[in-house]
N, C-alpha and C positions, 0 to 999 in steps of 0.2 A: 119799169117805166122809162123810155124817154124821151129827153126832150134835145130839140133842132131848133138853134137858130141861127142868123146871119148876126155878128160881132158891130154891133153898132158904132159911131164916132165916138160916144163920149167913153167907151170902153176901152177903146185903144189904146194901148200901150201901158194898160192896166196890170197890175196883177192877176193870175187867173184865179188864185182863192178868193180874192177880194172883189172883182170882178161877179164871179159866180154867187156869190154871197148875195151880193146885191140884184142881180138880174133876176137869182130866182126865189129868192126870199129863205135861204138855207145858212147856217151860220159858220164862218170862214175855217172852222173846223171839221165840217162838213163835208165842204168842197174841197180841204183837202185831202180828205182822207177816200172820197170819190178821185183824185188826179194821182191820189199814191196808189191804188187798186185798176189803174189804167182804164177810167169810166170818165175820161175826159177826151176828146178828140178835139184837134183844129183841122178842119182840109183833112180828114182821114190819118191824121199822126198825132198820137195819146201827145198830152202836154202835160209836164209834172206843174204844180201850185206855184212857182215862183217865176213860172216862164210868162210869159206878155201877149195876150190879144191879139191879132193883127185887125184891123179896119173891113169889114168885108168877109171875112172869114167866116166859112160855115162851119159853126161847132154841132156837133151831137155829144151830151149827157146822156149817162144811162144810170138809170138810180134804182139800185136793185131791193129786193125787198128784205128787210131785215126783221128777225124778231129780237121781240123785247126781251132783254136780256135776265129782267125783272119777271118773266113768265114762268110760273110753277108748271115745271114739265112732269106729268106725272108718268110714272115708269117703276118697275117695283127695281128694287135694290139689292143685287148680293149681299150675303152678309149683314141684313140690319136684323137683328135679330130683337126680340123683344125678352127685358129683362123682368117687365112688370107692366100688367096693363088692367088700370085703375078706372072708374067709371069717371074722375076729374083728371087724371092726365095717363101719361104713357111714356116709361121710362125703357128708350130702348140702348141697344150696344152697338152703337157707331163704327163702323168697319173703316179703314183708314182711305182714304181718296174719295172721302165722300162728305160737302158741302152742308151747313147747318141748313143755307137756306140760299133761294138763287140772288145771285150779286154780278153788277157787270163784269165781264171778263171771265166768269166759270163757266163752263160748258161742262161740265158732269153733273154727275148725279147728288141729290139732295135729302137732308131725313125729311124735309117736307113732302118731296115727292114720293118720296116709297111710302111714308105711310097714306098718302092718298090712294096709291095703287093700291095697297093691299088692304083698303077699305075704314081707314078709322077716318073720323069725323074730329078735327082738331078747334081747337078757339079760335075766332076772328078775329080774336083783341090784333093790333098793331096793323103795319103794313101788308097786304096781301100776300108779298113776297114770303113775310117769314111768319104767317100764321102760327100763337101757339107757343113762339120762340124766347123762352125766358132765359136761357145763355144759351153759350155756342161753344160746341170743340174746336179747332183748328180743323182744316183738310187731311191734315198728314197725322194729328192725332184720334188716337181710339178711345172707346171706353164708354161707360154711363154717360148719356145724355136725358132729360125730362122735355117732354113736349105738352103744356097743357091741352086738355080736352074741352073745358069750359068756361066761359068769361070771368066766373069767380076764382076758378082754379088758377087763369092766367095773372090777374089780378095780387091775388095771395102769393103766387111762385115770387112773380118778378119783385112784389116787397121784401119778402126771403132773401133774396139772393142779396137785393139792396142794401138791407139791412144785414147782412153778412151771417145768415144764421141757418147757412145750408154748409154740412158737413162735405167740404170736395178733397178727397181723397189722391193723389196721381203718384205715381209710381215712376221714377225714370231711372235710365243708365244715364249715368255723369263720367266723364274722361276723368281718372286718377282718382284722386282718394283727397276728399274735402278735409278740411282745417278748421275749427272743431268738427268733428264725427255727427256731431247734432246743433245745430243753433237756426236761428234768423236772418234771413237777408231783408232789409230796410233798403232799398232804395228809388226811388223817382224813376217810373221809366214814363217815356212820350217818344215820338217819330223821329227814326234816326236823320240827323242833321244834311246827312248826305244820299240816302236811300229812300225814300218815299213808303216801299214796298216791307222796309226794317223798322224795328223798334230798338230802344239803348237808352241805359240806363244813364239820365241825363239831368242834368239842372232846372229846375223850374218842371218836370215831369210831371205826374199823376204820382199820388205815393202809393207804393207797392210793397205789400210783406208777403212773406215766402219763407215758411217754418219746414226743415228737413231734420231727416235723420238719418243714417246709412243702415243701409238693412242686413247688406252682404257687400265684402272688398274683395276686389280679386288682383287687385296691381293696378293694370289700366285699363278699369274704370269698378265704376263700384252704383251697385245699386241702393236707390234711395226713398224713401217714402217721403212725399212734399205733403204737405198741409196748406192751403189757399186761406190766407186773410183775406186779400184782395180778389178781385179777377180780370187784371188788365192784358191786353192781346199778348200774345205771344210770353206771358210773364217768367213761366219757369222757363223756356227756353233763355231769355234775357239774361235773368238774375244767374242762373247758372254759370253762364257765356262770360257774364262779367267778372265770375271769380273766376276765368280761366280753367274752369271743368264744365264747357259744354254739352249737351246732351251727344253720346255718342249715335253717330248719323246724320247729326244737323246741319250739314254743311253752309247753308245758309247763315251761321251762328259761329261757324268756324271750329269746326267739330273736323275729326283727322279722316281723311275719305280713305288712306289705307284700312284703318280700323273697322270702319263703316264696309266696306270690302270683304275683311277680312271674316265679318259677321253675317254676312250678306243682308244686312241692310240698304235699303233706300228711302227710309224715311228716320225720321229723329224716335229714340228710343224715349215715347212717352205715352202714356197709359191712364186713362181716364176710371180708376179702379174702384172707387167708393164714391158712392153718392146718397144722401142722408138730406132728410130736412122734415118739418111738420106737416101732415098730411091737412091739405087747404082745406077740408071739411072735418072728418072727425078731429082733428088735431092730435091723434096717434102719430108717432116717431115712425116713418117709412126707411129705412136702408138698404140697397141691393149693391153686391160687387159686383164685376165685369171679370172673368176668365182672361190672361192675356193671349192674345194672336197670336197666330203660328209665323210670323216673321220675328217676333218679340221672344216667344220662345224658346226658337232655334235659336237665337244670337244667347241668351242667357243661359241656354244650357252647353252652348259652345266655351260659355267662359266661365261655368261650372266645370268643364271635362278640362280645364287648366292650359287649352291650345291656344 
């Protein structure tokens, strides 16, 4: 769509975001994000958001058309593989670069959408967006995920999970060799102070506990088996990060990008391995594990062969 007009007097020497905001009823972040995309013209020369009106001036807008970002794109999914498919949910194995549910700023693919491509019928409970969705893996993590199938099933999950009485298993690589071999990490994490995009583990946080054990040491880095009390975003990568044995790969977390190289990694070595909880109708004990990925397992058998 757009739109042509002649720069009125009381516009002049206006702002162009603030200006455009007002003329056509769009909000000044709007308009600027049309004058940063080069969809603003004056006299036939783009004006960025902070340049100034002239009196007389013919503008043309062009306002292109956008989807909602919030839009379940259905598309079947490499990789999602089904680990268990129950007549109240469906617990499948999340392949890594692949989104719980659509969120602004993702453009990939989602477990919502592939299991609609590949035909299951999920819960409506919640948001449209994330039908069904009682937790979430990370984008860059793998492993067991549960999708309910039905209102009760979603109902039942999300109290579970709430009430902290779902078995979540995760398996990671940590840089070096932790202090005790086995214990608890207790600490508060909320949004890092200075990164919007980050979490850290900080004062006045959400409380977070994080039960490990070393599975296998090889030097630097050593495998671990986590235990989830909590399930705050990004938590084992954090709690890791903060003892200064980051998930190796995490660079975002400060994880050593030779190492992550040297493995051929490019995502954080973490594994969504065991998932356990009361089945929402018979109340029988459901658990299935997750196989690890063939980027997870080269790098672990590279540092089994001692390179």
């Amino acid at each position: 769509m757009t739109e042509t007009f002649t720069v009125p007097e009381e516009a002049a020497g206006t702002r162009v975001d603030a200006a455009l905001a007002s003329l056509l009823g769009i909000s000044r972040a709007t308009a600027a994000l049309l004058c940063s995309e080069g969809n603003v013209l004056q006299n036939g020369v783009a004006v960025g958001k902070s340049d100034k009106f002239k009196t007389g001036a013919s503008v043309q807008v062009t306002i292109p058309e956008r989807t909602n970002p919030l839009t379940v794109v259905i598309e079947p999914v490499e990789g999602l593989n089904i680990l268990l498919d129950d007549d109240d949910f469906v617990i499948v194995d999340k392949p890594v670069g692949v989104a719980a549910h659509p969120s602004p700023g993702w453009v990939g693919p989602t477990v919502v959408g592939g299991l609609a491509a590949a035909g299951f019928g999920i819960s409506t409970s919640g948001s449209p967006e994330r039908v069904g969705i009682v937790h979430r893996l990370d984008v860059g993590t793998s492993g067991a995920m549960v999708v309910a199938k039905t209102e009760h099933a979603y109902t039942v999950l999300k109290q579970a999970f709430r009430e902290r009485t779902v078995k979540k298993v995760y398996h990671a690589m940590i840089q070096g060799l932790p202090d005790p071999l086995e214990g608890t990490i207790d600490a508060p994490i909320g949004r890092h102070p200075g990164h919007d995009w980050r979490f850290a583990v900080i004062e006045g946080g959400r409380p977070s506990v994080t039960h490990y054990e070393v599975l296998e040491a090889f030097g630097k880095a050593s495998l671990v088996e986590v235990h989830l009390e909590t399930g705050r975003t990004h938590q084992i990568r954090v709690h890791f990060s903060a003892l200064r044995h980051p998930c190796v790969g995490d660079l975002t977390y400060g994880a050593d990008p030779r190492l992550a190289a040297e493995l051929g990694l490019t995502r954080q070595w973490l594994h969504a391995q065991t998932l356990g909880f009361t089945h929402p109708s018979t109340g029988e004990w459901v658990e299935v594990s997750s196989p690890y990925p063939q980027d997870l397992s080269y790098a672990l058998e590279h540092l089994r062969d001692g390179h």
